[in-house]
mmCIF file of the N, C-alpha and C atoms, coordinates in Angstrom:
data_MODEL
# 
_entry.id   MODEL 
# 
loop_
_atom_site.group_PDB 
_atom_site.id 
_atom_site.type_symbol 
_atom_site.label_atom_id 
_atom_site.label_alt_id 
_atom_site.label_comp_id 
_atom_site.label_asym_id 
_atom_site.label_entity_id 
_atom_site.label_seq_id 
_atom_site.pdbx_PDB_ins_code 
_atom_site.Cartn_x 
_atom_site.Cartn_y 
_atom_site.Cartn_z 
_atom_site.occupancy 
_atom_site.B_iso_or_equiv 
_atom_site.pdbx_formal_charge 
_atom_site.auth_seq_id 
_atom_site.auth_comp_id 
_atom_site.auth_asym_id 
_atom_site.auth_atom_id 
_atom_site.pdbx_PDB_model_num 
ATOM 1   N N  . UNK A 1 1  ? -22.826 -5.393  -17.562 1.00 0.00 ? 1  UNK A N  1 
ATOM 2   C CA . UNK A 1 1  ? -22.276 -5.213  -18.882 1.00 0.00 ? 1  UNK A CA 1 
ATOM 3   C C  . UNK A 1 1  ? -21.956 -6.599  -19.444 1.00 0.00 ? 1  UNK A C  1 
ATOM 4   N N  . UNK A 1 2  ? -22.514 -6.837  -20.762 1.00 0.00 ? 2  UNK A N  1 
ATOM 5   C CA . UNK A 1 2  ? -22.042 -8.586  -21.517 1.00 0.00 ? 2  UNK A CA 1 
ATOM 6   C C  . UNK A 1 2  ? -20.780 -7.788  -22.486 1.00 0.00 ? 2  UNK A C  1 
ATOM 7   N N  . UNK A 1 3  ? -20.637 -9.175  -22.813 1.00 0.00 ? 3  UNK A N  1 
ATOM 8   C CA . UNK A 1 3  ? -19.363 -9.186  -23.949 1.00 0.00 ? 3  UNK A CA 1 
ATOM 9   C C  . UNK A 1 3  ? -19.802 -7.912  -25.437 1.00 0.00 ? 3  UNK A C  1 
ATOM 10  N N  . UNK A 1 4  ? -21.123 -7.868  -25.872 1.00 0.00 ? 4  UNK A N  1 
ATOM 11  C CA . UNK A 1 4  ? -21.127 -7.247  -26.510 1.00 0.00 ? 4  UNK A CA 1 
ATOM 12  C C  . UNK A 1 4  ? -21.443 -5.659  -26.368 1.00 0.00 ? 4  UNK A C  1 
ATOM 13  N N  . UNK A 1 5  ? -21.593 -5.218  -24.797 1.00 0.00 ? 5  UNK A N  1 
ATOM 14  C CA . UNK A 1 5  ? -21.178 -4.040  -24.600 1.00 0.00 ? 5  UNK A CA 1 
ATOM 15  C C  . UNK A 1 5  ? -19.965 -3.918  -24.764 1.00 0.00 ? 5  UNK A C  1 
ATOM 16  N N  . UNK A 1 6  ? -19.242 -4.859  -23.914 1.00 0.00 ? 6  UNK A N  1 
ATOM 17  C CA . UNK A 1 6  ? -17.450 -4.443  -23.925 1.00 0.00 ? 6  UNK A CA 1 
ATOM 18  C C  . UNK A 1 6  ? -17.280 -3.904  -25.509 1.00 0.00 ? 6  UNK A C  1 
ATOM 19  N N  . UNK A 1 7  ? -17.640 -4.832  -26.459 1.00 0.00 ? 7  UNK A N  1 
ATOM 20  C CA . UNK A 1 7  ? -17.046 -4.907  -27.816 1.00 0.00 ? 7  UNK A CA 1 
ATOM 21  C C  . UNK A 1 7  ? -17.319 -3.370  -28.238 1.00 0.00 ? 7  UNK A C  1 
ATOM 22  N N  . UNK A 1 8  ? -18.384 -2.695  -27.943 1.00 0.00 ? 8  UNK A N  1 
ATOM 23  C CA . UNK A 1 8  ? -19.175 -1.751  -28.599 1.00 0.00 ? 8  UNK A CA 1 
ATOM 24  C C  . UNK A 1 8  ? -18.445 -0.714  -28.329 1.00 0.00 ? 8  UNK A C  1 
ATOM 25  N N  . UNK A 1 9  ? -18.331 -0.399  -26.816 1.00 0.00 ? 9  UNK A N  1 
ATOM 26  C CA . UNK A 1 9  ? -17.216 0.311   -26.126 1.00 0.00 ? 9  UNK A CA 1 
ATOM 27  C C  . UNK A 1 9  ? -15.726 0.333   -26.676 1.00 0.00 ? 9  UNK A C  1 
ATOM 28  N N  . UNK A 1 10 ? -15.461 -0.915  -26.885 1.00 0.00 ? 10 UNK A N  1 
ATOM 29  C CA . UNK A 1 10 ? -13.616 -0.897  -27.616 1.00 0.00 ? 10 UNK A CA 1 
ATOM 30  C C  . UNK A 1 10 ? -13.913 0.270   -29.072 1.00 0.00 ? 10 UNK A C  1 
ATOM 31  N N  . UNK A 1 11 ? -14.774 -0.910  -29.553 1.00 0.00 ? 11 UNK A N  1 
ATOM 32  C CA . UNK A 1 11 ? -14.984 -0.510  -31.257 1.00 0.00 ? 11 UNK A CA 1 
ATOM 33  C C  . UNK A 1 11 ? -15.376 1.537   -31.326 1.00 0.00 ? 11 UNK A C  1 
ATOM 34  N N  . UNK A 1 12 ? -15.804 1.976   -30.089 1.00 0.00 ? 12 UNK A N  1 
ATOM 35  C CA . UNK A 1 12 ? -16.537 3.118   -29.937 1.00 0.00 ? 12 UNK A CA 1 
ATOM 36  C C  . UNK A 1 12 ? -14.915 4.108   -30.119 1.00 0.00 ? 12 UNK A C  1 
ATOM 37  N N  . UNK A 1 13 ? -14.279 3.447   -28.740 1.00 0.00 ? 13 UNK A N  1 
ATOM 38  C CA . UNK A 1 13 ? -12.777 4.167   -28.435 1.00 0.00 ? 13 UNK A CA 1 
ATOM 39  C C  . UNK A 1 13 ? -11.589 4.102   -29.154 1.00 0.00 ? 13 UNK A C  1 
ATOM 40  N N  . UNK A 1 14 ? -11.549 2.845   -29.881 1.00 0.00 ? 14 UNK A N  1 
ATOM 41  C CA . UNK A 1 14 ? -11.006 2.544   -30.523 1.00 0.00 ? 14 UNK A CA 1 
ATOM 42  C C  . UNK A 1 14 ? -10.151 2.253   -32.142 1.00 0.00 ? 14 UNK A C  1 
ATOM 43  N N  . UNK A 1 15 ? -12.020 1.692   -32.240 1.00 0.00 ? 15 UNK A N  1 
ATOM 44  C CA . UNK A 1 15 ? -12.060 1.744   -33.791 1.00 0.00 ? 15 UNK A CA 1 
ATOM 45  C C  . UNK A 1 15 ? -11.520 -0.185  -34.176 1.00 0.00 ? 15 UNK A C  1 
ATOM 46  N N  . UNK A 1 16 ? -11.225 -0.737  -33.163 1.00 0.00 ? 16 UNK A N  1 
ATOM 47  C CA . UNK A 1 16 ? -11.594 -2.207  -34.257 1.00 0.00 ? 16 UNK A CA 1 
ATOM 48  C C  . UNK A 1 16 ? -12.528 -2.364  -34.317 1.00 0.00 ? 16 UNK A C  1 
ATOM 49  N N  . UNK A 1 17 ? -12.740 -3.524  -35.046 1.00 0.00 ? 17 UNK A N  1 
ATOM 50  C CA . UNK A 1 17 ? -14.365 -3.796  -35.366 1.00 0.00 ? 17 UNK A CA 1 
ATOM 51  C C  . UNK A 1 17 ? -15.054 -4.640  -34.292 1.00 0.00 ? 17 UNK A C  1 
ATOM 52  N N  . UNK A 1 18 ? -15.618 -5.034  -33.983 1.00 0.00 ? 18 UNK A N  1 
ATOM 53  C CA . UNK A 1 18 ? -16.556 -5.406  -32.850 1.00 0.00 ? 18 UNK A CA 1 
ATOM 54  C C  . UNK A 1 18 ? -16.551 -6.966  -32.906 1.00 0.00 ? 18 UNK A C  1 
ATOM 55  N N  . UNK A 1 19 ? -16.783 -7.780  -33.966 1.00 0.00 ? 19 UNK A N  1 
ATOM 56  C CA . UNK A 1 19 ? -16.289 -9.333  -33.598 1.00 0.00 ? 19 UNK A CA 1 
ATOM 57  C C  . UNK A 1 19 ? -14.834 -9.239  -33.922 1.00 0.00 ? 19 UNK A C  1 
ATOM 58  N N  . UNK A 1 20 ? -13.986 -8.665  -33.942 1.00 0.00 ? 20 UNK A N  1 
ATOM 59  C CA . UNK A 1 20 ? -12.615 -8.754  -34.058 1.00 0.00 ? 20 UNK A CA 1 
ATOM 60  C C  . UNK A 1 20 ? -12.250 -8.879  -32.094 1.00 0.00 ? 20 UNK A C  1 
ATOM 61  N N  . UNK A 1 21 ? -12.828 -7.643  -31.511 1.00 0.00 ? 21 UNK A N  1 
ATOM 62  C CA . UNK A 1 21 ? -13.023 -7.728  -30.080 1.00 0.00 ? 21 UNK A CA 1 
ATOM 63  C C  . UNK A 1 21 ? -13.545 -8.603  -29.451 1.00 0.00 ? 21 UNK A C  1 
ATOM 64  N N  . UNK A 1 22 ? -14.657 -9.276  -29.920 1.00 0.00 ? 22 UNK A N  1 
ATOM 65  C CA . UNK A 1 22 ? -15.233 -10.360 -29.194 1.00 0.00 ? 22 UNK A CA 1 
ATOM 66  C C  . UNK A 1 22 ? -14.702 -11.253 -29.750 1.00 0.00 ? 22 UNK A C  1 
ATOM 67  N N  . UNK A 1 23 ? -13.916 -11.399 -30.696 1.00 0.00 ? 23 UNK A N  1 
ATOM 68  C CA . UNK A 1 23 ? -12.843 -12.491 -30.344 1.00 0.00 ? 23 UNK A CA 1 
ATOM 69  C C  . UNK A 1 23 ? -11.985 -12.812 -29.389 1.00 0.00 ? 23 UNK A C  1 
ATOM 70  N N  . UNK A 1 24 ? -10.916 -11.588 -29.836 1.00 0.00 ? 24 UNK A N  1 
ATOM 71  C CA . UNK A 1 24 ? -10.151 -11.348 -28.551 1.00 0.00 ? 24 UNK A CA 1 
ATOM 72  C C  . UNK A 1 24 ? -10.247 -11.358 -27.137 1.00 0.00 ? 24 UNK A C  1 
ATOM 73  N N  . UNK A 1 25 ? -11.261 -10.779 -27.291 1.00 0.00 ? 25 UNK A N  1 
ATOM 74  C CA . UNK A 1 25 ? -12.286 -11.361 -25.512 1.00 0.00 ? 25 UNK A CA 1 
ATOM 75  C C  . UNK A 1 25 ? -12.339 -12.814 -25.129 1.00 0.00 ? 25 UNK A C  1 
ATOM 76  N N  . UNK A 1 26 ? -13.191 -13.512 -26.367 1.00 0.00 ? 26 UNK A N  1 
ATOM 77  C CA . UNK A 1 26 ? -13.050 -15.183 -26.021 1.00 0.00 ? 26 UNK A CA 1 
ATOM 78  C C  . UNK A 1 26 ? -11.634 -15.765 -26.183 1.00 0.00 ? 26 UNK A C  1 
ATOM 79  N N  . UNK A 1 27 ? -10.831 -15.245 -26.682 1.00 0.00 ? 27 UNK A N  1 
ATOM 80  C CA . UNK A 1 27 ? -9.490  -15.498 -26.421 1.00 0.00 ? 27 UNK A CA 1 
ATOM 81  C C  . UNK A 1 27 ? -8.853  -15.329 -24.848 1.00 0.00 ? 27 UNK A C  1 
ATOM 82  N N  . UNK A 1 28 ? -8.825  -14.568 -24.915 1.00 0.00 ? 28 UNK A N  1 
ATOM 83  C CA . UNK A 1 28 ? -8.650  -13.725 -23.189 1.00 0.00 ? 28 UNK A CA 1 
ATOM 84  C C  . UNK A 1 28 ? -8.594  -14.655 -22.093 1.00 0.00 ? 28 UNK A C  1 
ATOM 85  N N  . UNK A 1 29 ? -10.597 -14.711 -22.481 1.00 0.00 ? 29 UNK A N  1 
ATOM 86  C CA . UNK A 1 29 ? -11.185 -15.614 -21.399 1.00 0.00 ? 29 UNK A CA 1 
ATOM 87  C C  . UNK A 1 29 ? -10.705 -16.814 -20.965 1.00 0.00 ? 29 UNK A C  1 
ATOM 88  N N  . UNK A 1 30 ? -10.036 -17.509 -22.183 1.00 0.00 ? 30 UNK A N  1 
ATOM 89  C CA . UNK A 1 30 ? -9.615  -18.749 -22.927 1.00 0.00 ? 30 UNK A CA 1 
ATOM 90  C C  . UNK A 1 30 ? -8.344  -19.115 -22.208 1.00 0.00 ? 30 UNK A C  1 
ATOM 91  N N  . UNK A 1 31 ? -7.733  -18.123 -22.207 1.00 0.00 ? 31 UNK A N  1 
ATOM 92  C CA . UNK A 1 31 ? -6.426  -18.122 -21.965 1.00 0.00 ? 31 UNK A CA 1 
ATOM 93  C C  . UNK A 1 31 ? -6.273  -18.291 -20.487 1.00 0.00 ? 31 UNK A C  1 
ATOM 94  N N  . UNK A 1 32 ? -7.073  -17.349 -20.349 1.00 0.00 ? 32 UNK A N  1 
ATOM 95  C CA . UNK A 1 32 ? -7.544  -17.232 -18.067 1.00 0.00 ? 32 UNK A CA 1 
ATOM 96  C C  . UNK A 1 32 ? -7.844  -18.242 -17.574 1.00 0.00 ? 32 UNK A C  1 
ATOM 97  N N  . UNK A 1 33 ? -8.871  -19.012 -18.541 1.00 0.00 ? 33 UNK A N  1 
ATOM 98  C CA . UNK A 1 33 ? -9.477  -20.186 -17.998 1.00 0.00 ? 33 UNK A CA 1 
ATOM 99  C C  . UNK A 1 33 ? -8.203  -21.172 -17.782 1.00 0.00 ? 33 UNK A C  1 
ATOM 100 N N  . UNK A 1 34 ? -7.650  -21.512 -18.698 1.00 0.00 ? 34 UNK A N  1 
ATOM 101 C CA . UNK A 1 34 ? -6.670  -22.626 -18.845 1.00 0.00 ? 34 UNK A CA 1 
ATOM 102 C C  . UNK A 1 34 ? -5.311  -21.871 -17.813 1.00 0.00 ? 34 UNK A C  1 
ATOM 103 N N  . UNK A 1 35 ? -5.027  -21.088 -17.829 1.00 0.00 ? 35 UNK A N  1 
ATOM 104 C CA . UNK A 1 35 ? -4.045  -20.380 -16.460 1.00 0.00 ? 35 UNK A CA 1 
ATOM 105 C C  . UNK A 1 35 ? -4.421  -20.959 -15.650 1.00 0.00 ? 35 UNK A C  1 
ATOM 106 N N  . UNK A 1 36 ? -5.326  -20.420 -14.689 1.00 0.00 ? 36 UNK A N  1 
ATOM 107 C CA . UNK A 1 36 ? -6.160  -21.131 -13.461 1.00 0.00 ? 36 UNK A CA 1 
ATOM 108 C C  . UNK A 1 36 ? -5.946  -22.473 -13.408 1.00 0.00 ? 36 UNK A C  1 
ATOM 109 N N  . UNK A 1 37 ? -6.574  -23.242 -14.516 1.00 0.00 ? 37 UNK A N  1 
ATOM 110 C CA . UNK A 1 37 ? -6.759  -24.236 -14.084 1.00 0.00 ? 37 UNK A CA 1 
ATOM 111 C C  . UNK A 1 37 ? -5.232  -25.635 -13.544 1.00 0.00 ? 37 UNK A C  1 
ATOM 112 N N  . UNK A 1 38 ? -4.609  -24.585 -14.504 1.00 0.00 ? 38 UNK A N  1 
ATOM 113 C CA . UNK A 1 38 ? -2.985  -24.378 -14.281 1.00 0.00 ? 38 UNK A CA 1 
ATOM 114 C C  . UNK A 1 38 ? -2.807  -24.484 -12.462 1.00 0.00 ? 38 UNK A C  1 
ATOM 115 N N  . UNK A 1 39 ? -3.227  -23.615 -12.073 1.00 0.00 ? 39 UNK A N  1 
ATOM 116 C CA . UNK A 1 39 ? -2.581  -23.267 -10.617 1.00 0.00 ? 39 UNK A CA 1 
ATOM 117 C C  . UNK A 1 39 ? -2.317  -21.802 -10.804 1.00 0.00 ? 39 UNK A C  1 
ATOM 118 N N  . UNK A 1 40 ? -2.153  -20.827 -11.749 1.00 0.00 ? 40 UNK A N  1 
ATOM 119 C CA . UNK A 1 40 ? -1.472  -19.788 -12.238 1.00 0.00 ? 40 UNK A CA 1 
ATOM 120 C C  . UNK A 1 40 ? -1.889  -18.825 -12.011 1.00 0.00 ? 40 UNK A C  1 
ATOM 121 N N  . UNK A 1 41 ? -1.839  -17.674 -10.815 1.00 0.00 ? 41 UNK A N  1 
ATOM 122 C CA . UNK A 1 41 ? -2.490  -16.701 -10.935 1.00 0.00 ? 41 UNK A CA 1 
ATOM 123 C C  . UNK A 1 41 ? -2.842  -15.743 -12.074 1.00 0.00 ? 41 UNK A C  1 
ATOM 124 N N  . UNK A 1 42 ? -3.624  -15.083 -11.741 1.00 0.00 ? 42 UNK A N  1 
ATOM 125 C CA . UNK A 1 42 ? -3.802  -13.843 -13.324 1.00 0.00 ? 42 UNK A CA 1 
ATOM 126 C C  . UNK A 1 42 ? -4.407  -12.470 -12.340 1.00 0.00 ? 42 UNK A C  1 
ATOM 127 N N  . UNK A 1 43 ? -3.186  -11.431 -12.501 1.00 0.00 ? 43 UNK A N  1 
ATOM 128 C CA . UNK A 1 43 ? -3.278  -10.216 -12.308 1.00 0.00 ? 43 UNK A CA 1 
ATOM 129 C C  . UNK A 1 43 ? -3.887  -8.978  -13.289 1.00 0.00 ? 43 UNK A C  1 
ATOM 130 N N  . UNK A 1 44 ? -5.122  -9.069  -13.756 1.00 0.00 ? 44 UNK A N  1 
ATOM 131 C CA . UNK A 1 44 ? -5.321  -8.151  -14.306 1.00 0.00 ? 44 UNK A CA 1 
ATOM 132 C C  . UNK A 1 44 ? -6.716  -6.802  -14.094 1.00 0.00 ? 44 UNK A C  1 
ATOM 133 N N  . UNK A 1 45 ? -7.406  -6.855  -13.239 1.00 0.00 ? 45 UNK A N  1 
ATOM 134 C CA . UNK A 1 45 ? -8.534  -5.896  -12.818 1.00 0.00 ? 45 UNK A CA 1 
ATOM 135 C C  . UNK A 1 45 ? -8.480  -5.968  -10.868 1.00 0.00 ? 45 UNK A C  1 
ATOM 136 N N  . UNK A 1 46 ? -7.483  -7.088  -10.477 1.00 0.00 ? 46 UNK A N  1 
ATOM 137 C CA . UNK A 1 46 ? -6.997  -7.784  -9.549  1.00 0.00 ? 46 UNK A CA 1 
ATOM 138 C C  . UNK A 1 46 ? -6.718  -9.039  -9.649  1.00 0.00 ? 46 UNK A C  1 
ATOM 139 N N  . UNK A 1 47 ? -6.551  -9.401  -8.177  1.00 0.00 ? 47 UNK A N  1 
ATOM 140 C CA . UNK A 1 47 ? -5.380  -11.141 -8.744  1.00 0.00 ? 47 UNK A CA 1 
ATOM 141 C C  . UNK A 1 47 ? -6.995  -12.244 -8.566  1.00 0.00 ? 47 UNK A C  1 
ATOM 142 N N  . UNK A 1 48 ? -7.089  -12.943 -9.379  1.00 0.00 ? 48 UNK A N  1 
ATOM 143 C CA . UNK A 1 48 ? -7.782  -13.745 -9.827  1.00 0.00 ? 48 UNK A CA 1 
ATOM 144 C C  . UNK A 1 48 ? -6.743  -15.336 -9.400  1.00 0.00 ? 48 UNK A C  1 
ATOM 145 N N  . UNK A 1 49 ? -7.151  -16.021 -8.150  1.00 0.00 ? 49 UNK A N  1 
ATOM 146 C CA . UNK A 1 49 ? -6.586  -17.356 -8.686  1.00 0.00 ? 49 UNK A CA 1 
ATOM 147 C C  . UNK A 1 49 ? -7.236  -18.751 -7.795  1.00 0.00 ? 49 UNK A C  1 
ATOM 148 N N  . UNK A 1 50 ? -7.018  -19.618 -8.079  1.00 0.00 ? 50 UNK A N  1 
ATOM 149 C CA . UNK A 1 50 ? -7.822  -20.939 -7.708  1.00 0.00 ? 50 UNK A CA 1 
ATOM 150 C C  . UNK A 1 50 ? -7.126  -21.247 -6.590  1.00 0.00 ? 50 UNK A C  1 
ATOM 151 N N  . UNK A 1 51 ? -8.009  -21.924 -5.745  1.00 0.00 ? 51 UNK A N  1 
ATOM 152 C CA . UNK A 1 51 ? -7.595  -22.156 -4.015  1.00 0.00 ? 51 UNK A CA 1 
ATOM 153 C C  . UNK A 1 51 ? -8.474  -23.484 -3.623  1.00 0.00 ? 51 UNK A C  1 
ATOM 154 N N  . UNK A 1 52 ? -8.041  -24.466 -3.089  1.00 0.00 ? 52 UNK A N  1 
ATOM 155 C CA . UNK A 1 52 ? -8.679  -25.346 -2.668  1.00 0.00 ? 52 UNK A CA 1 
ATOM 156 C C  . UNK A 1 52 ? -9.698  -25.393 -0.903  1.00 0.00 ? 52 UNK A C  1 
ATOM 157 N N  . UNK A 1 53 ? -10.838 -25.593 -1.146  1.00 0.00 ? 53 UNK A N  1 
ATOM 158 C CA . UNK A 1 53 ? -11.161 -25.488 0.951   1.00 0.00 ? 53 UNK A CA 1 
ATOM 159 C C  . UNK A 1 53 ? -11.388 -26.357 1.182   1.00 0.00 ? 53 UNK A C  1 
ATOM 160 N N  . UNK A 1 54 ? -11.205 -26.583 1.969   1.00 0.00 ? 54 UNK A N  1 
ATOM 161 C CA . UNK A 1 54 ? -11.123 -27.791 3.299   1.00 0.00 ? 54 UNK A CA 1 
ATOM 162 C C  . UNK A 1 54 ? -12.532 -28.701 2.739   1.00 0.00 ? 54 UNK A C  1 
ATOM 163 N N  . UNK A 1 55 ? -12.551 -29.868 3.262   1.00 0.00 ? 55 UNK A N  1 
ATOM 164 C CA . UNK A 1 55 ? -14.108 -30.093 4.014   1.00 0.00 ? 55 UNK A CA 1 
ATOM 165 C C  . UNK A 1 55 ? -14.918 -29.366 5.266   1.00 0.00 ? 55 UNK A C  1 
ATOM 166 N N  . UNK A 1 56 ? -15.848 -29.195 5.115   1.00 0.00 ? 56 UNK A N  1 
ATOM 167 C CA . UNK A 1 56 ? -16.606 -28.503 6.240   1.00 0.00 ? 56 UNK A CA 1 
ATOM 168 C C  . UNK A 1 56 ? -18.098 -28.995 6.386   1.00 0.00 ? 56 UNK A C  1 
ATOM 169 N N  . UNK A 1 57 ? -18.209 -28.741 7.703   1.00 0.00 ? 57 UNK A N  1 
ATOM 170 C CA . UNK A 1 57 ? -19.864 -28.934 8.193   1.00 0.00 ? 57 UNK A CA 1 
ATOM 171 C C  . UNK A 1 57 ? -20.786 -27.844 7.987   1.00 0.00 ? 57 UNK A C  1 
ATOM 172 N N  . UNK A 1 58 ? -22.120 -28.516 7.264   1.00 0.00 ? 58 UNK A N  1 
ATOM 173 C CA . UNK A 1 58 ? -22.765 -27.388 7.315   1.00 0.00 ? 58 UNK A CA 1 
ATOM 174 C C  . UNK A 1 58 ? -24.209 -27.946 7.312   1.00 0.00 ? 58 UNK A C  1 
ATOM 175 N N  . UNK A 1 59 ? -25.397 -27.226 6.780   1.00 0.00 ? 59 UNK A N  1 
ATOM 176 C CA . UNK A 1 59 ? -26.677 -27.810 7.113   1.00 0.00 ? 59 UNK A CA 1 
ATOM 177 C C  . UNK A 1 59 ? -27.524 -27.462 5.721   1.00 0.00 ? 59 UNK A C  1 
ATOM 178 N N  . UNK A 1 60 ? -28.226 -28.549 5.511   1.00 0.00 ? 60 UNK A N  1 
ATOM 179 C CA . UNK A 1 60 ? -29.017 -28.832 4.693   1.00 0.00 ? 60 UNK A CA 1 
ATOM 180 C C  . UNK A 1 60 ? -30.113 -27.772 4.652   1.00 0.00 ? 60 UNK A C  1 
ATOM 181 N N  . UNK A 1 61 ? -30.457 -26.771 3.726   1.00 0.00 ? 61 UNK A N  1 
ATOM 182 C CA . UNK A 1 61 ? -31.648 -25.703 3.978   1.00 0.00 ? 61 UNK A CA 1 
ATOM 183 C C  . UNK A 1 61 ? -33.226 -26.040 4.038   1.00 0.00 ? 61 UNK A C  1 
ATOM 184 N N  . UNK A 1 62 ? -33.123 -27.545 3.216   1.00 0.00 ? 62 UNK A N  1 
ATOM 185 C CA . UNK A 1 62 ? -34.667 -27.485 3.326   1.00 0.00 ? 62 UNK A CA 1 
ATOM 186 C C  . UNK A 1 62 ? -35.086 -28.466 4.539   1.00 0.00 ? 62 UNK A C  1 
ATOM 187 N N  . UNK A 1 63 ? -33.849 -29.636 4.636   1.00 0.00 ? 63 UNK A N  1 
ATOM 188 C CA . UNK A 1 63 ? -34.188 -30.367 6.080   1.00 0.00 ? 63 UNK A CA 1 
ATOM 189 C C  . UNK A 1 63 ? -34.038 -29.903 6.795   1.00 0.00 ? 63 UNK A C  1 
ATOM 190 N N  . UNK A 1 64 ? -32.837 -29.535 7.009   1.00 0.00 ? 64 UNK A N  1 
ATOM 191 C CA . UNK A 1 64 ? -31.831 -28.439 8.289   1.00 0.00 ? 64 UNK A CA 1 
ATOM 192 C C  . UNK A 1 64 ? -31.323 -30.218 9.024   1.00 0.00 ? 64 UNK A C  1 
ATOM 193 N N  . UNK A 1 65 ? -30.705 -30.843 8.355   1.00 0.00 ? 65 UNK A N  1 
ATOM 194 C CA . UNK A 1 65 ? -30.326 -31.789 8.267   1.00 0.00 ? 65 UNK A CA 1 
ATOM 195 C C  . UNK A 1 65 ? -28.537 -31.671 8.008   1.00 0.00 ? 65 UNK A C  1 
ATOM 196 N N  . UNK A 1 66 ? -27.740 -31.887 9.387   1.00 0.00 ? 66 UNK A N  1 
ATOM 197 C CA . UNK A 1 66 ? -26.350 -31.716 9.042   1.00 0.00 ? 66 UNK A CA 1 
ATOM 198 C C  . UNK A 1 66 ? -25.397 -32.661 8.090   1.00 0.00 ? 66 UNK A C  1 
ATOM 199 N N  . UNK A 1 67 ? -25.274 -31.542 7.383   1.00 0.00 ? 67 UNK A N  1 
ATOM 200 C CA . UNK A 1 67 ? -23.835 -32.867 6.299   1.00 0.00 ? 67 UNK A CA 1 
ATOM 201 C C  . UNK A 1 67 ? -22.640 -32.212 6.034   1.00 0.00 ? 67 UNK A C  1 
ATOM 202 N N  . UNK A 1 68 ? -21.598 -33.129 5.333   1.00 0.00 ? 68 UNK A N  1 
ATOM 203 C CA . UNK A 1 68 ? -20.785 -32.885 4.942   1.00 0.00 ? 68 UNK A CA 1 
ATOM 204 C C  . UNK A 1 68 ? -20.600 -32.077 3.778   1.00 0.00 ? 68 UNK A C  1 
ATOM 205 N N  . UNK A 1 69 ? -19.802 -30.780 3.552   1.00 0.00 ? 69 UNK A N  1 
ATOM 206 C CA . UNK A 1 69 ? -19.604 -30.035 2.218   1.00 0.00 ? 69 UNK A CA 1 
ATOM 207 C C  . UNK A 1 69 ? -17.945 -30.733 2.072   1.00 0.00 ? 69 UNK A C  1 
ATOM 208 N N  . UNK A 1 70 ? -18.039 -31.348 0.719   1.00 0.00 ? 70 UNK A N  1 
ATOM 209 C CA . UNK A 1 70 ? -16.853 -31.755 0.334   1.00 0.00 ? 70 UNK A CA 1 
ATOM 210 C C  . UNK A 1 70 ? -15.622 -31.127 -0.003  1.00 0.00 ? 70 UNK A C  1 
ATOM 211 N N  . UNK A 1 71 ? -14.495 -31.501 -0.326  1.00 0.00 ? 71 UNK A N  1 
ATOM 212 C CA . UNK A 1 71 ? -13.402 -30.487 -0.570  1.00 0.00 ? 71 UNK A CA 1 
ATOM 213 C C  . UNK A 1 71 ? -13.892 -29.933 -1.982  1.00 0.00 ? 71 UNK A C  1 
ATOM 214 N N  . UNK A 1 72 ? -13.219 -29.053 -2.240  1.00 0.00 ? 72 UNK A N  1 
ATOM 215 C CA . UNK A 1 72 ? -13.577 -28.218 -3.587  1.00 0.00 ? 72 UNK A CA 1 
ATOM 216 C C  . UNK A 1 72 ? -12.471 -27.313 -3.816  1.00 0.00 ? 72 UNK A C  1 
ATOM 217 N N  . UNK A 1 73 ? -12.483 -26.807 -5.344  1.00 0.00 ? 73 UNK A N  1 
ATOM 218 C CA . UNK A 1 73 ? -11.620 -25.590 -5.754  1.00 0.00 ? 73 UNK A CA 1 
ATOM 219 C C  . UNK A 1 73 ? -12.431 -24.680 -6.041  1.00 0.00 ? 73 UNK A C  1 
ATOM 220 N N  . UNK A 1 74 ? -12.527 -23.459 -5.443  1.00 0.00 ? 74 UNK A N  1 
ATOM 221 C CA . UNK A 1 74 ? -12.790 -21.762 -6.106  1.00 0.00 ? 74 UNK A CA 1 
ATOM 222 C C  . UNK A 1 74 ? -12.021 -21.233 -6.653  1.00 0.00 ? 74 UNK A C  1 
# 
């Protein structure tokens, strides 16, 4: 499902108008994004939040050549 199913669906159940929703959607999104990047969880379809992992070893797929995977945030 994209953004402009969601919209179609609100506007269907609802009755706003459909870029009024896909606003609000990119708002939403907007808002989630910048939370996170916060540190801030967001509880809403479940908890959504950013976590840092380690460094780790792993292997190169096309050499099969071992390296380092750097730290990172998901």
């Amino acid at each position: 499902m994209v953004k402009a199913d969601i919209a179609r669906r609100i506007h269907q159940q609802i009755g706003i108008w459909e870029k009024e929703v896909a606003t609000l959607f990119d708002g939403i999104l907007e808002l989630s994004k910048v939370s996170l990047q916060r540190g801030e969880p967001i509880l809403i379809f479940g908890k959504f939040s950013v976590r840092s992992k380690a460094p780790r070893q792993g292997r190169s797929p096309r050499t099969g050549e071992a390296i380092v995977i750097s730290t990172r945030r998901v």
